[in-house]
C-alpha positions, 0 to 999 in steps of 0.5 A: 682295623686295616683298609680293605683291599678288595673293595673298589669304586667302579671300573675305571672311575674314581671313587666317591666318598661312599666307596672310600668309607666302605674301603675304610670301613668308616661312616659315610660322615666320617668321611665328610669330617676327615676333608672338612676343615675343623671335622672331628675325626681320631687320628687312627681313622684320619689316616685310614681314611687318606689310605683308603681315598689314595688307593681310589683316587678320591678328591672330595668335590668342593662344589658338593661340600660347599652345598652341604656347608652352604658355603663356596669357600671362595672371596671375591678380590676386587683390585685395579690393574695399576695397584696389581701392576705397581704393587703385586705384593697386594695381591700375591699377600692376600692369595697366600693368606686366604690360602693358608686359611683353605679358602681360594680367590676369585680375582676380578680386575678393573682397568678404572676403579669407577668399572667396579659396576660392570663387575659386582653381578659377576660376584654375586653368581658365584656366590663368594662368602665374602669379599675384599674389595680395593677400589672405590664403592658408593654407598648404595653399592656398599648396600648391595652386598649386604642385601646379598649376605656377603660380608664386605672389607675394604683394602686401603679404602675407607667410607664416611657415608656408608658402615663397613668394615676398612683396612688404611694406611693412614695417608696424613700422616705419611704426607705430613712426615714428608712434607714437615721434613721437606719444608724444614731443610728450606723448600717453599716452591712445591709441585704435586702430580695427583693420580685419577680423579676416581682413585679415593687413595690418590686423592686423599694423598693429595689433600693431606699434602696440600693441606699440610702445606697450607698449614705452613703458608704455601697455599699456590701449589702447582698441581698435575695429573697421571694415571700412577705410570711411570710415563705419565709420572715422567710427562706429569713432570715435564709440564710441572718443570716448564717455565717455572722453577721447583724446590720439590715434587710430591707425586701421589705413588712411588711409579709416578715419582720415579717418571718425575724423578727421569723427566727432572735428570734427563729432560731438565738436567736438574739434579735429584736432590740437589737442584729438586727433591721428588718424593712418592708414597707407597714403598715399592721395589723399584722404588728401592734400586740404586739409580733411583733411592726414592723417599717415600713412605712405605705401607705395612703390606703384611700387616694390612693384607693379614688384617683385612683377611682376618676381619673378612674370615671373623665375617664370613664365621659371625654376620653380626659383627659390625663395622670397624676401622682399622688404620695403620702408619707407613714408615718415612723410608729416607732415600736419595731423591730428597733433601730432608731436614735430619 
């Protein structure tokens, strides 16, 4: 059945979705089912429907179909502005995955992972279906968002005092590949530069590394601290380097290895890795070019931001799924900026 031609909306007004149905010559439902995702329509009608939506110049209104469906079709991204600024696949990973679901991000950013209180009102006015959340939660925040019926992921996050489902990389493991190694080609004299206090990822970094080391008899380990930027990587460094000698530095992230590995060539004239071996945790970008070569451990970005998207939909569709954990192993990356035992 061809569309009608003479039927219109209003003068001067874009159609709504009775008008397009009248033009279609369709249920008003039909219409409804032809924009929704998963809707039940013939592909003979579909396409009368686009025809007739195209001449009127109709959109369905999400605001309108979210209050039908009782759904927003929008999840919350909470992340800090370090981990967007070092890490921007993060985020541009998880954008592109709810995307391709037809679901849109509210993104709301945090200067300090401890701000995420100033933030958590806003996400419950707009009512998102759920969220993924990159920064630390207390447990009776972790509460609050199932008290407000929104299913809840954490990103490279995980809790012990509080049931919620969580996507890691696993941090032990990473440090101990990279201190094992070190520790095998004959360095005993080790530096660590830690992130904030209020980064769980920093932290837990540094722990598994002390703790590693440790097990092998090197308990007086000189520690710094940054804020995961390269200048305070670089000044973090400095003060590691004055009036004692190193083997190594273990810094808590790739950027803040980078500053060390500068501060080490340029301020000490200590060649990397010969004279000091640095290491980072992450697999960034720049982390990769030449001048630098970083060793590090490299997350699976892909795998980890398609598994907190997907654990997040199974929640939004299904409430009464419980808690899990997902961990995931990075990959020792050799590069050029630590001796290692092959």
């Amino acid at each position: 059945m061809p569309v009608k031609k003479d039927a219109s909306g209003p003068a001067g007004k874009r159609g709504t979705s009775y008008d397009v149905a009248r033009l279609a010559g369709v249920s008003q439902s039909a219409v409804s089912r032809c924009f929704r995702e998963g809707g039940s329509v013939s592909p003979t009608t579909r396409k009368r429907i686009i025809a007739a939506a195209e001449t009127l110049g109709y959109r369905p209104n999400a605001i309108a179909q979210g209050l039908i469906t009782r759904r927003s079709n929008m999840v919350a991204v909470v992340i800090s502005n370090l981990t967007n600024l070092h890490y921007p696949e993060v985020l541009a990973e998880l954008t592109g995955r709810l995307s391709r679901r037809g679901v849109r991000v509210l993104l709301f950013t945090l200067s300090a992972e401890s701000e995420i209180d100033d933030i958590l009102d806003q996400i419950w006015r707009y009512r998102a279906d759920g969220a993924i959340v990159a920064a630390r939660l207390s447990a009776a925040q972790v509460d609050a968002f199932g008290k407000a019926g929104m299913p809840l992921v954490l990103y490279n996050r995980q809790m012990d005092d509080a049931p919620v489902a969580s996507v890691m990389c696993e941090s032990g493991a990473g440090e101990a590949m990279l201190v094992d190694a070190m520790i095998a080609a004959g360095m005993r004299r080790f530096g660590i530069i830690a992130g904030p206090e209020d980064s769980t990822v920093g932290e837990a970094r540094v722990r598994a590394a002390l703790d590693r080391l440790a097990q092998a008899g090197i308990v007086d380990v000189p520690r710094d601290r940054g804020d995961f930027s390269y200048a305070s990587g670089h000044a973090a460094a400095g003060r590691l380097l004055t009036g004692q000698s190193l083997d190594a530095i273990i810094a808590a992230n790739d950027v803040m290895a980078l500053g060390a590995m500068d501060a080490a060539r340029i301020d000490f004239g200590l060649a990397v890795p010969d004279k000091l071996s640095v290491v980072g945790f992450d697999g960034v970008a720049p982390a990769r070019w030449a001048s630098y070569q970083l060793t590090t451990v490299r997350q699976p970005v892909g795998r980890m931001t398609e598994a907190a998207v997907a654990m997040l939909i199974e929640r939004i569709a299904d409430a009464t799924i419980g808690p899990e954990r997902r961990l995931f192993s990075g990959t020792l990356v050799e590069g050029a900026s630590a001796r290692l035992a092959r």
